[in-house]
C-alpha positions in Angstrom: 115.1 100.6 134.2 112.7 100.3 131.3 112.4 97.2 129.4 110.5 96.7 126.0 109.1 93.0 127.3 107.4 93.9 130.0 105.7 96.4 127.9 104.8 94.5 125.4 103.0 92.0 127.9 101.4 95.4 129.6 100.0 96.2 126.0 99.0 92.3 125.3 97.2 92.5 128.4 95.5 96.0 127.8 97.4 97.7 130.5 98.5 100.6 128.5 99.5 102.6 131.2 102.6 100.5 132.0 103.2 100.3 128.1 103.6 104.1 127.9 105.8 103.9 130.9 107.5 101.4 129.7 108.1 102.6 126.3 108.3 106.1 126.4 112.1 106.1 127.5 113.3 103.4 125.3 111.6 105.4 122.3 113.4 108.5 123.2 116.6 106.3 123.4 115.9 105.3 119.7 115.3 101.3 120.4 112.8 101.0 117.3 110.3 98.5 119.1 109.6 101.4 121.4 108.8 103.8 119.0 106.5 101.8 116.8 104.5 100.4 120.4 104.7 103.9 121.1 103.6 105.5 117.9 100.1 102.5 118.1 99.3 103.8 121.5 98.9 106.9 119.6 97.5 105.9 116.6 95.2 103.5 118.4 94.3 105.8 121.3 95.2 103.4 123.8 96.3 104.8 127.2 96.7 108.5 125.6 94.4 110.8 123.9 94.3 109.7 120.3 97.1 111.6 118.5 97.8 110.6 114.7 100.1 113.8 114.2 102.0 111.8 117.6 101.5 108.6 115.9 103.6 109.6 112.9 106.2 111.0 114.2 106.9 108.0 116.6 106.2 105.6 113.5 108.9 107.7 110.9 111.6 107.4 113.7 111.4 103.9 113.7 110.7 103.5 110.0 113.7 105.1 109.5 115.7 102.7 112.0 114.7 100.4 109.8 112.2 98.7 111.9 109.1 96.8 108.9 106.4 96.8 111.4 106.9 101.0 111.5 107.5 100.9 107.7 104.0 99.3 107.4 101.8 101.4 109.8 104.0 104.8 108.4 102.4 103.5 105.1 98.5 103.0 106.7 98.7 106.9 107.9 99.8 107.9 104.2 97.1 105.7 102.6 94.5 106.9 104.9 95.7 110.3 106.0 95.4 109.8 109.6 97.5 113.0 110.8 99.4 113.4 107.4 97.9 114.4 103.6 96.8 111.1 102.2 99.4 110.4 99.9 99.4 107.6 97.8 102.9 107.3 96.5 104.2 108.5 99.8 102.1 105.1 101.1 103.9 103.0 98.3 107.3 103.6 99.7 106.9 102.4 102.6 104.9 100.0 101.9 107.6 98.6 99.7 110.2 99.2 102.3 108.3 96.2 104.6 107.9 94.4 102.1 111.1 93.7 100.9 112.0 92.9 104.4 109.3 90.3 104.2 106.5 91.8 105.8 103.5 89.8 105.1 100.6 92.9 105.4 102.8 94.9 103.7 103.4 93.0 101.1 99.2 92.5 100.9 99.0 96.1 101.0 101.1 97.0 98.1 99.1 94.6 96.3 96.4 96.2 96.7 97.8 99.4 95.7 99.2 97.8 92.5 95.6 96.3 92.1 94.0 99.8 92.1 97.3 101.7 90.3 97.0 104.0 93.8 100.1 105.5 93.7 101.7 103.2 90.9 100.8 102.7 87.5 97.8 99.8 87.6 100.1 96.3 86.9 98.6 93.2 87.7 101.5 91.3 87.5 103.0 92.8 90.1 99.6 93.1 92.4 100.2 89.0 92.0 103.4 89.0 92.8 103.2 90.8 96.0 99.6 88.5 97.2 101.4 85.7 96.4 105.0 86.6 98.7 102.3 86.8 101.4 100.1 84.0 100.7 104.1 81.6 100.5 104.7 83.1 104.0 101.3 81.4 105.2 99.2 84.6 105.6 96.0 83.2 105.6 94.6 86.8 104.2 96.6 86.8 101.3 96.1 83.1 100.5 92.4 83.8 100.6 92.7 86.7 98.0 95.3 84.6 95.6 92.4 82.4 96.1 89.8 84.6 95.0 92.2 85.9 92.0 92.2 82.2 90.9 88.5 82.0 91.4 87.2 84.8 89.1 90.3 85.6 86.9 91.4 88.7 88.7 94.4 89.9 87.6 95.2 86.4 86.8 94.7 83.3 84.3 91.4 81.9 86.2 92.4 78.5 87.6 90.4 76.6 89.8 92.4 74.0 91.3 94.6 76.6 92.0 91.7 78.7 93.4 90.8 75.5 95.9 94.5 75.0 96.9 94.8 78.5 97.8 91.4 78.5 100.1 92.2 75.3 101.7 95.5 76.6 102.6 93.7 79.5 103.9 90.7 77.5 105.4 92.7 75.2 107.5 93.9 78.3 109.3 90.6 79.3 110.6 89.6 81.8 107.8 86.5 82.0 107.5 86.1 83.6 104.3 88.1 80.8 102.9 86.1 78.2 104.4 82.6 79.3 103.0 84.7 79.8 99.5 86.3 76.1 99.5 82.3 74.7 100.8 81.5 76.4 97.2 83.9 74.4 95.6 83.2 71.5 97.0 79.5 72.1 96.7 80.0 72.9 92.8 83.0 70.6 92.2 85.2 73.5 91.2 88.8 72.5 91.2 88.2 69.7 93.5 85.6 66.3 93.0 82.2 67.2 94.2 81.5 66.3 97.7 78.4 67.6 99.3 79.7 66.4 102.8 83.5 68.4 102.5 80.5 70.6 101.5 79.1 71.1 104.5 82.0 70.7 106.8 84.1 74.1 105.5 80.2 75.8 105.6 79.5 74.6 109.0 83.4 75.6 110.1 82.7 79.3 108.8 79.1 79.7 109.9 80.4 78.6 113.5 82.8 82.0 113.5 79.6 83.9 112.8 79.8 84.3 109.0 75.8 84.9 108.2 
């Protein structure tokens, strides 16, 4: 019998070929999970020939069970018209869709997309909004963009403090964007009191992931 689990840990552990056979039944049952692990083999070419046409059809059924992690990647084809017309607005939906059921890229995505006004009128309130439902959830991604809109006044009233909150919150996750940001503002004494030596900790915290 098949069972999602083990081929999950197949995919974890690069051993696609168990994932397929693992999956490949469920999906056709209709269990969600399946679907969208099937629809990444596909997308991702991993234990298949790279199929996006494959990807999206495996990705819509489970978007349409509901299942946010589909809802996302069915909005990545449509933003970058992998297997589909690129289609902004059609990329919105369901983008929105994971979203509202708390999907933290999803909900960094349609900022974006706000940000740009691909797809929806340009509103910078609501590309806010979205970045920050991300960054409260602890993605350390969108904290270091709410960051960066604090930094430089994007979109946003520019507020330092806030700025360093944001990229500490983001640092002390291991970004490493966020790290060389919050060494700036420690180096400059933006938002926080100078400190050359909190300085050189986040720099030497980023430049040891390899940021050049």
């Amino acid at each position: 019998m098949a069972d999602f689990e083990i081929g999950l840990n197949a995919a974890e552990s690069d051993n696609f070929t168990t994932a397929l056979r693992e999956w490949r039944p469920l999906a056709e049952q209709g269990l969600a999970d399946a679907q969208n692990g099937l629809g990444t083999l596909f997308y991702n070419g991993d234990g298949v020939s790279q199929d996006y046409s494959e990807a999206e059809m495996w990705y819509r059924k489970a978007a349409d069970n509901g299942d946010a992690n589909a809802q996302y990647h069915l909005g990545l084809v449509y933003r970058e018209g992998f297997g589909v017309d690129q289609d902004y607005v059609e990329a919105v939906k369901w983008f929105l869709r994971a979203a509202e059921r708390g999907h933290t890229k999803a909900q960094l995505s349609l900022s974006f997309m706000y940000s740009n006004g691909q797809g929806v009128d340009e509103d910078s309130n609501e590309a806010v909004r979205w970045c920050l439902e991300a960054a409260e959830q602890g993605d350390a991604g969108a904290q270091y963009i709410l960051g960066s809109m604090y930094d430089i006044g994007q979109n946003i009233t520019q507020d330092y403090e806030e700025a360093a909150y944001w990229y500490q919150e983001a640092a002390e996750q291991g970004d490493a964007d966020a790290q060389y940001a919050l060494g700036l503002m420690y180096n400059k004494g933006k938002g926080v009191t100078k400190d050359h030596k909190e300085a050189a900790k986040w720099a030497r915290k980023s430049a040891e992931q390899g940021d050049a």
